[in-house]
PLY file of the C-alpha trace (Angstrom):
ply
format ascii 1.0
element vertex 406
property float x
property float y
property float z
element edge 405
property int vertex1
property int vertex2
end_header
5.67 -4.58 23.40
5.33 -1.39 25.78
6.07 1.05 22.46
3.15 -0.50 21.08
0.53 0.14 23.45
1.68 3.29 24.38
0.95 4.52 20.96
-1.51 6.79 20.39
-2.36 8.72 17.16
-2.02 12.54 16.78
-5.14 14.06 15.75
-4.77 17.29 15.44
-4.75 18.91 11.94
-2.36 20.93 10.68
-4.31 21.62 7.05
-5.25 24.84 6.02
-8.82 23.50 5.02
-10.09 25.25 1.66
-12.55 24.24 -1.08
-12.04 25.73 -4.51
-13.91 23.85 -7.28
-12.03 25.78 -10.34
-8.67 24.24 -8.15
-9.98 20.85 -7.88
-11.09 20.80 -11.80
-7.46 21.31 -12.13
-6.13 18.44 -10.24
-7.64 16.58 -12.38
-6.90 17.99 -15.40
-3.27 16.96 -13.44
-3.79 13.62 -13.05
-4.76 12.84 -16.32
-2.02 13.75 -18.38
0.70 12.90 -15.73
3.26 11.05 -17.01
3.42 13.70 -20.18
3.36 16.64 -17.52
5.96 14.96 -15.78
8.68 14.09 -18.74
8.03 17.83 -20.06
10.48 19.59 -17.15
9.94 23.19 -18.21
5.51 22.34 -18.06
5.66 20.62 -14.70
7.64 23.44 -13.29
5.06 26.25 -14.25
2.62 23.85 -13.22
4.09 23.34 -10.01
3.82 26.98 -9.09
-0.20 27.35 -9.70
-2.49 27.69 -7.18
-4.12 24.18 -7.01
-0.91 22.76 -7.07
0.91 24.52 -4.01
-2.47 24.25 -1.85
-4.04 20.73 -3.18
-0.61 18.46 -3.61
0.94 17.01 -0.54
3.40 14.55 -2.71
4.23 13.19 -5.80
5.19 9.59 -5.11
5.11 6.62 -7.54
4.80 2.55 -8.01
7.62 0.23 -9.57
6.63 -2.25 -12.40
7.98 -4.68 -9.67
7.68 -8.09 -11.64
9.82 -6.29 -14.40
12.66 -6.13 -11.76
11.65 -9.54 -10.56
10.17 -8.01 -7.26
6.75 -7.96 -5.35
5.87 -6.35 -2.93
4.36 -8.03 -0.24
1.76 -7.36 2.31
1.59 -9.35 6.28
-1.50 -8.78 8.32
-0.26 -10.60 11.37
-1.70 -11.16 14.78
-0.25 -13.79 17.14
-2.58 -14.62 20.29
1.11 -13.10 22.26
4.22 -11.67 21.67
5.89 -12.60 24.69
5.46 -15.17 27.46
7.38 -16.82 29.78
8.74 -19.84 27.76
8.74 -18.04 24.31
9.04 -14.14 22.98
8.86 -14.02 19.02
11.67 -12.50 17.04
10.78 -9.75 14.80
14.53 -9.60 13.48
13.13 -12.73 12.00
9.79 -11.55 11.11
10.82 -8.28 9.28
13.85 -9.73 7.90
16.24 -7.79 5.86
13.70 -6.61 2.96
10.89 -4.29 5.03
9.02 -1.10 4.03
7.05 -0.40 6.34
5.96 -1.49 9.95
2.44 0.06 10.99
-0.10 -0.96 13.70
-3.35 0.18 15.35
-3.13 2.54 17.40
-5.01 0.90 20.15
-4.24 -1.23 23.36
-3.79 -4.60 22.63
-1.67 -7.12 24.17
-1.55 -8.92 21.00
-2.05 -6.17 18.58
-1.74 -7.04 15.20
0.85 -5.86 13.06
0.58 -4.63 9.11
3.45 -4.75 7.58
5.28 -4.34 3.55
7.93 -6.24 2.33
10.20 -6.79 -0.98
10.47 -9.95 -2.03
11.59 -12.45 -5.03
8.36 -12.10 -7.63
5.65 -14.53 -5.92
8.56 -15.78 -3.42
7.77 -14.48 -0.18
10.18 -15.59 2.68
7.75 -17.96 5.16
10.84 -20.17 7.15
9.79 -18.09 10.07
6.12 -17.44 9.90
5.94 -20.90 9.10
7.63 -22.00 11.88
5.25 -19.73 14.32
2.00 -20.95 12.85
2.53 -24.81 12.46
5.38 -25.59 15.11
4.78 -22.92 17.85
0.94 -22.49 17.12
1.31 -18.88 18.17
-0.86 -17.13 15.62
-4.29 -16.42 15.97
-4.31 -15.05 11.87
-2.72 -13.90 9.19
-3.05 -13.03 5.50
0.00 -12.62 3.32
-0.14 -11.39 -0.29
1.63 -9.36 -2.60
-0.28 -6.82 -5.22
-0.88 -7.27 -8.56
-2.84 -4.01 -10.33
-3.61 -0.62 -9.11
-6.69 0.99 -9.01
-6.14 5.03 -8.43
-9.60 7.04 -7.74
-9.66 10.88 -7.23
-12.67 12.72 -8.12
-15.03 15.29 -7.15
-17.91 14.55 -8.80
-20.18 13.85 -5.36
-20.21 14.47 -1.68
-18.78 17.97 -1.46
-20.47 21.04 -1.78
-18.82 25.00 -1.36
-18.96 24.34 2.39
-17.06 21.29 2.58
-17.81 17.43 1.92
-21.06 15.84 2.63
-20.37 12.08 3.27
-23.37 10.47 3.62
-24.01 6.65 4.66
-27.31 6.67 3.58
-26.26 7.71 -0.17
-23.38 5.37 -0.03
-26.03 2.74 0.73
-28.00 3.62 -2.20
-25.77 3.88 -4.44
-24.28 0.81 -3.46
-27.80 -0.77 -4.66
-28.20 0.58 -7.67
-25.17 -0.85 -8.55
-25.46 -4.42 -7.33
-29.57 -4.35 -8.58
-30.35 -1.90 -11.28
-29.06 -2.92 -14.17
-29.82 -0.08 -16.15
-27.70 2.46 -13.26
-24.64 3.83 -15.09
-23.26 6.16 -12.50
-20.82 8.99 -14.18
-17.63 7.54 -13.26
-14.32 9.43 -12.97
-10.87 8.89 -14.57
-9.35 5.72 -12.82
-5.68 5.54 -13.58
-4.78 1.73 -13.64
-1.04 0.09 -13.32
-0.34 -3.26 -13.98
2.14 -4.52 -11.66
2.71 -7.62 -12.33
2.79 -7.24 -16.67
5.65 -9.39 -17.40
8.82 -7.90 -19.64
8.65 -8.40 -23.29
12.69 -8.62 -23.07
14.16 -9.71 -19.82
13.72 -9.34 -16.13
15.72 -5.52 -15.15
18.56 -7.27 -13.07
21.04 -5.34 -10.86
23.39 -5.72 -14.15
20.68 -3.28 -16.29
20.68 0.65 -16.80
17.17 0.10 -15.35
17.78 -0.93 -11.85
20.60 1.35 -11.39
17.72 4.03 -12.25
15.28 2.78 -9.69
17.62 2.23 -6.96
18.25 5.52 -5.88
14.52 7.00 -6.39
13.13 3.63 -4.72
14.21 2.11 -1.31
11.68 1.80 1.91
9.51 3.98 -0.27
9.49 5.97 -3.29
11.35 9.51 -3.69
8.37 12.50 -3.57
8.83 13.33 -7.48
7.22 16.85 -6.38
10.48 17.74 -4.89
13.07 17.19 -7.13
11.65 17.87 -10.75
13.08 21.29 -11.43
15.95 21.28 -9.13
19.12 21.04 -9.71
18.99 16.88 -8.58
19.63 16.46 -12.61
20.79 12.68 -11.78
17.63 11.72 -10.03
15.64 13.57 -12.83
17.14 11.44 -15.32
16.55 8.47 -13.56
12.76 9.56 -12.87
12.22 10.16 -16.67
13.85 7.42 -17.65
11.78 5.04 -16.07
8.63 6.87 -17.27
9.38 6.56 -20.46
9.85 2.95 -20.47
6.34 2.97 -18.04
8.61 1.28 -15.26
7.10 3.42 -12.71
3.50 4.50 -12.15
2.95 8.14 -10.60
0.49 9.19 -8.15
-0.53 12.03 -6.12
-1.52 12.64 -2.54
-3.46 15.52 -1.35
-3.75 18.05 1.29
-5.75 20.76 2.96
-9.24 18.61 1.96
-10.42 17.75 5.57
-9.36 14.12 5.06
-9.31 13.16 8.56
-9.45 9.44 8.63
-7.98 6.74 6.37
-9.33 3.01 6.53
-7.53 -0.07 4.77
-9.54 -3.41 4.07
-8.29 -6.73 3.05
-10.11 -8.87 1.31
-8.24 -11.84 0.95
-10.49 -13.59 -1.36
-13.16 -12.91 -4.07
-14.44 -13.55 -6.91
-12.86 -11.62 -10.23
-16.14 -11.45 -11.87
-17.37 -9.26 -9.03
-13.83 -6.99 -8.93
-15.64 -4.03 -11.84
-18.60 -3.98 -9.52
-16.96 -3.35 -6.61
-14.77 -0.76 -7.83
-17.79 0.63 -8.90
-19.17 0.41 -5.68
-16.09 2.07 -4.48
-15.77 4.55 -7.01
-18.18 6.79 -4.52
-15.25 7.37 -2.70
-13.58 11.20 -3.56
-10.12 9.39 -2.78
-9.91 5.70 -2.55
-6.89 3.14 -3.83
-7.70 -0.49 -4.85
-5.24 -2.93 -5.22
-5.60 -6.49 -6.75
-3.81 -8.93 -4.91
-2.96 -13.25 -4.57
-1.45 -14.83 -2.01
-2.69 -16.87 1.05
-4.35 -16.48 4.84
-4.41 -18.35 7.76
-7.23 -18.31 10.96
-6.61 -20.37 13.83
-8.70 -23.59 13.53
-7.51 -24.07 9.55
-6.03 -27.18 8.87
-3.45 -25.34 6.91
-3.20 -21.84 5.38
-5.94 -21.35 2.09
-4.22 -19.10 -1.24
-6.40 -17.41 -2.93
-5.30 -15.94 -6.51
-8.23 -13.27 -6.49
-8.72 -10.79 -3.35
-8.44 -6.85 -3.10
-6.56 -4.54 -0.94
-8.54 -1.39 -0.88
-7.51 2.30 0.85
-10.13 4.86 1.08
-9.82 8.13 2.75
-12.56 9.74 4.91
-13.75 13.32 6.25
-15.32 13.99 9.05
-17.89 11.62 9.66
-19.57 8.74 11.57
-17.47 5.68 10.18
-19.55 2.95 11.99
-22.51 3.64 9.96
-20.24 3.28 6.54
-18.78 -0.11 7.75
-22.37 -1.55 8.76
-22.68 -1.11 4.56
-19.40 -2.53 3.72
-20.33 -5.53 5.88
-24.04 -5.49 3.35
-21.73 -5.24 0.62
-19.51 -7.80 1.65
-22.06 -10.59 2.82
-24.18 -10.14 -1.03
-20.95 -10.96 -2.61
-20.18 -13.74 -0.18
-17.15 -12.82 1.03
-16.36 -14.70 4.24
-12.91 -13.09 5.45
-12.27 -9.78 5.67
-10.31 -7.18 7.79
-11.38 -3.59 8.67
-7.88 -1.56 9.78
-8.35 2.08 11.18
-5.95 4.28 12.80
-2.50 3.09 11.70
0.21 4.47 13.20
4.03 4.46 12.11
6.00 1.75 13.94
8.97 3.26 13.85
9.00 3.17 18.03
8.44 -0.68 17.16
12.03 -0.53 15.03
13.89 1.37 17.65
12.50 -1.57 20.01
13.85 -4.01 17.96
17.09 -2.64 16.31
18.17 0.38 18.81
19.54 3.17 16.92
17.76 3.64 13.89
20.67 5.32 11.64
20.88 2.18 9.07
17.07 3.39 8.12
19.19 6.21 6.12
20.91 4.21 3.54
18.38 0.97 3.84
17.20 -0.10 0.55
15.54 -3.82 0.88
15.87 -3.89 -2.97
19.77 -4.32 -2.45
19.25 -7.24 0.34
18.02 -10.28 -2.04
20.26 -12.25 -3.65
20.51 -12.66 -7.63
20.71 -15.61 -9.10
22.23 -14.57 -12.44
21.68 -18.04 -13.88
18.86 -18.43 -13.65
17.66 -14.71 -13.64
15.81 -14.64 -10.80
15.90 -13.00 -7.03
16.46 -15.23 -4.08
15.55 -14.79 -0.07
18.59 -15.58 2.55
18.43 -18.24 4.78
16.81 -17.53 8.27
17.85 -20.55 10.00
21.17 -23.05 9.56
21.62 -26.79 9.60
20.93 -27.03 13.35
17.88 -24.84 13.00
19.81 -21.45 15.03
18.75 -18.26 13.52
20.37 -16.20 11.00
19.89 -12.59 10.84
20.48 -11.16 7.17
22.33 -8.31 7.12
20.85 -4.81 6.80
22.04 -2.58 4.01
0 1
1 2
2 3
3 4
4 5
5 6
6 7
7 8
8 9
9 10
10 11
11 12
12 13
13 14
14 15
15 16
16 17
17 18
18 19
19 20
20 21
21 22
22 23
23 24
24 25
25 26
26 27
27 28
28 29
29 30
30 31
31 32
32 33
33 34
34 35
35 36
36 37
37 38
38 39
39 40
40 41
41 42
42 43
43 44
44 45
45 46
46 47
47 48
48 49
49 50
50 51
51 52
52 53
53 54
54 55
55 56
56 57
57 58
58 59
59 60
60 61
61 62
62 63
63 64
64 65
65 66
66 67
67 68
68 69
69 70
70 71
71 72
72 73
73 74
74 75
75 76
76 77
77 78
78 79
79 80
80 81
81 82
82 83
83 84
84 85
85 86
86 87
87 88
88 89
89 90
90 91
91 92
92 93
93 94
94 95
95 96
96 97
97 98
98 99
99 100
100 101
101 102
102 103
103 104
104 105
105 106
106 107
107 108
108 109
109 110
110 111
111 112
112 113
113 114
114 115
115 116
116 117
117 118
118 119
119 120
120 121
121 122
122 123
123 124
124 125
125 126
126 127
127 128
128 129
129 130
130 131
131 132
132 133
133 134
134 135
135 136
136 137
137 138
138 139
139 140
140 141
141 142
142 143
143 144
144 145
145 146
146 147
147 148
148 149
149 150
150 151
151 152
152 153
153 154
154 155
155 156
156 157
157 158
158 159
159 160
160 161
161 162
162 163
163 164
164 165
165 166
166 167
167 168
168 169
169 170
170 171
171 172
172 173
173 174
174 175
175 176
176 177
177 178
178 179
179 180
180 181
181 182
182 183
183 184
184 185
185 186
186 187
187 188
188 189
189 190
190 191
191 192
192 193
193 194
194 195
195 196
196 197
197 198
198 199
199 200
200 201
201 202
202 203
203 204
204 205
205 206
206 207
207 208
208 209
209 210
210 211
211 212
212 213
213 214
214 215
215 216
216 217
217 218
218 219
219 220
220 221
221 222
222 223
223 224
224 225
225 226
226 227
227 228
228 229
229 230
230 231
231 232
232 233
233 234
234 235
235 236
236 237
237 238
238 239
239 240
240 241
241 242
242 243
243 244
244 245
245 246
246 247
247 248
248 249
249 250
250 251
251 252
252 253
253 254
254 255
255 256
256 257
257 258
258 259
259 260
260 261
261 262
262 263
263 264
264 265
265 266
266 267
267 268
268 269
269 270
270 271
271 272
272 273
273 274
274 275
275 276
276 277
277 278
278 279
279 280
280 281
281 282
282 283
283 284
284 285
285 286
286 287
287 288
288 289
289 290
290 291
291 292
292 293
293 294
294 295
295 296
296 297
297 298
298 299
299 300
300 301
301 302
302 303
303 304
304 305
305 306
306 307
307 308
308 309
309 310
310 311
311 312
312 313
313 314
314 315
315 316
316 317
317 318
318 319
319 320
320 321
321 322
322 323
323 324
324 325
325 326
326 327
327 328
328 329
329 330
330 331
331 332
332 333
333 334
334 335
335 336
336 337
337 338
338 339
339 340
340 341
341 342
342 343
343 344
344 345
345 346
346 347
347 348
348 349
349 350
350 351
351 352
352 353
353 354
354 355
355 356
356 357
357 358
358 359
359 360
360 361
361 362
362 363
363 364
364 365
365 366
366 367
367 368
368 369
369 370
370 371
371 372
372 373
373 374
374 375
375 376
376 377
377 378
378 379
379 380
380 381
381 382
382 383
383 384
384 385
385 386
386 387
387 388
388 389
389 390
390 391
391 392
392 393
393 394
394 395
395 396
396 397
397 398
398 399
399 400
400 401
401 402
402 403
403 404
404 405
């Protein structure tokens, strides 16, 4: 618990801040025609070495199809009322299992700080023995919303809020444009190109098993996170290039870019974990005012201390927008109009995530397994049935089991 409140997030920016409009015209241009620029090797390399791209692209990192392997991935928000006390501590072997991503965490002080977390799981499977067992037998959680994601939403433009001199983010704007969506219904705002992935389109054939020329493509692009694409098209990595293109051409992974040297100082996630899906264009609408901003449709359940039992919800959004310089209060007192005209009850605000890899090294001590970890090797397959399975966390007499690590 110490590495966690002693965390505190490095501010200082090492971008090399420029605005050229002709540049940012070409990103998009970019992003458009992706996947082509990507399978055509000898394109993406002379692409690679103009200007916009060497200043404007941090990475080139990309999405599975995960149902067509039989996978989600899985989100936790979790936040017990304590970690430790004198008659219990909680386990996080237990809690991140043998199938994490990522561990991340506000970087504030917190005694109970909550904790956001990715996982891979079994499609629509996630394993609960031990979150269970925390919320209804130890009563130790104050909340928690668990949910895997279903579409992709990907938003880049520069159509508004930045001017030669930099960006001009505006609350006031953002409020008004927020009305004339939700209230004029003759507003049709000029709306950029918004890439959209399906990730949960079921196969037309079968599910990619660890027996397929599929799997054996994605596991050694795809582990704890995706391989940055930006580095290894054009090398001489001709094995991982063939497994990259591959799995484009069969759309089995989705593409995206992130950027750098904008003056994005601040990133914000929000989980909504449930709404209503004839209000999901309008708020990506709504959110579309946003120069960088990810929306993610997700199903699964939460839990806030005082339920009877946890509520699902098939309908809820997980939304990432990026933010300059600027006074971020005044945007959330909008999102919190937004979100009470659209009756949306629960929601959570997350700002100033930090890596928990100090959290790991807490937990596991030396950290070298994170080198070879894939949590897409650590289900089991059930090749009767087709299907992924979780390992057992506990045994007859209810004594933990710890899953190995690969």
């Amino acid at each position: 618990m110490d590495s966690l409140v002693k965390t505190v997030k490095d501010r200082i920016s090492h971008q090399e801040i420029a605005f050229n409009l002709t540049d940012l015209e070409d990103i998009s241009a970019f992003r458009k025609k992706m996947e082509a620029n990507l399978m055509d090797h000898a394109k993406y390399v002379n692409i690679k070495a103009e200007r916009f791209f060497e200043r404007y692209i941090n990475s080139l990192k990309f999405l599975p199809a995960f149902r067509k392997f039989g996978f989600s991935q899985y989100y936790l928000y979790f936040r017990p009322f304590y970690y430790k006390s004198p008659s219990f501590e909680i386990d996080f072997r237990l809690l991140f299992i043998n199938s994490f991503q990522k561990i991340k965490y506000p970087a504030s002080i917190e005694l109970n700080q909550a904790i956001f977390s990715t996982y891979i799981f079994p499609f629509r499977t996630p394993n609960k023995s031990y979150l269970n067992w925390l919320v209804k037998s130890k009563k130790t959680v104050s909340e928690y919303c668990l949910f895997y994601k279903k579409k992709f939403y990907d938003i880049i433009h520069f159509n508004r809020n930045l001017t030669k001199e930099g960006w001009n983010y505006s609350s006031i704007r953002f409020k008004s444009y927020m009305q004339d969506i939700l209230f004029n219904p003759t507003y049709e705002p000029e709306l950029s190109v918004i890439r959209e992935f399906d990730l949960s389109e079921i196969s037309e054939t079968e599910i990619y098993g660890p027996d397929t020329q599929e799997y054996a493509d994605l596991i050694p692009i795809y582990n704890n996170h995706s391989i940055d694409i930006k580095s290894i098209i054009g090398t001489r990595q001709y094995s991982k290039i063939s497994n990259i293109t591959e799995l484009l051409k069969k759309k089995l992974i989705f593409p995206y870019i992130s950027l750098k040297n904008l003056d994005f100082q601040d990133k914000i996630s929000i989980i909504l974990p449930d709404t209503k899906q004839e209000f999901n264009e309008k708020i990506i609408k709504i959110l579309s005012f946003f120069n960088v901003c990810r929306i993610y449709e997700i199903e699964g359940e939460f839990f806030i201390y005082g339920f009877q039992q946890e509520r699902t919800f098939e309908n809820g959004l997980l939304i990432e927008i990026w933010f300059p310089k600027c006074e971020l209060d005044e945007f959330f007192d909008v999102f919190d109009l937004i979100f009470h005209y659209l009756e949306i009850k629960h929601y959570i605000i997350l700002t100033d995530l930090v890596n928990g890899k100090s959290l790991l090294k807490s937990v596991y001590g030396n950290l070298d397994f994170l080198k070879e970890y894939n949590p897409l090797l650590n289900l089991i397959w059930n090749d009767k049935d087709k299907i992924w399975m979780n390992h057992k966390l506990f045994n007859e007499k209810f004594e933990p089991i710890y899953p190995d690590l690969i």
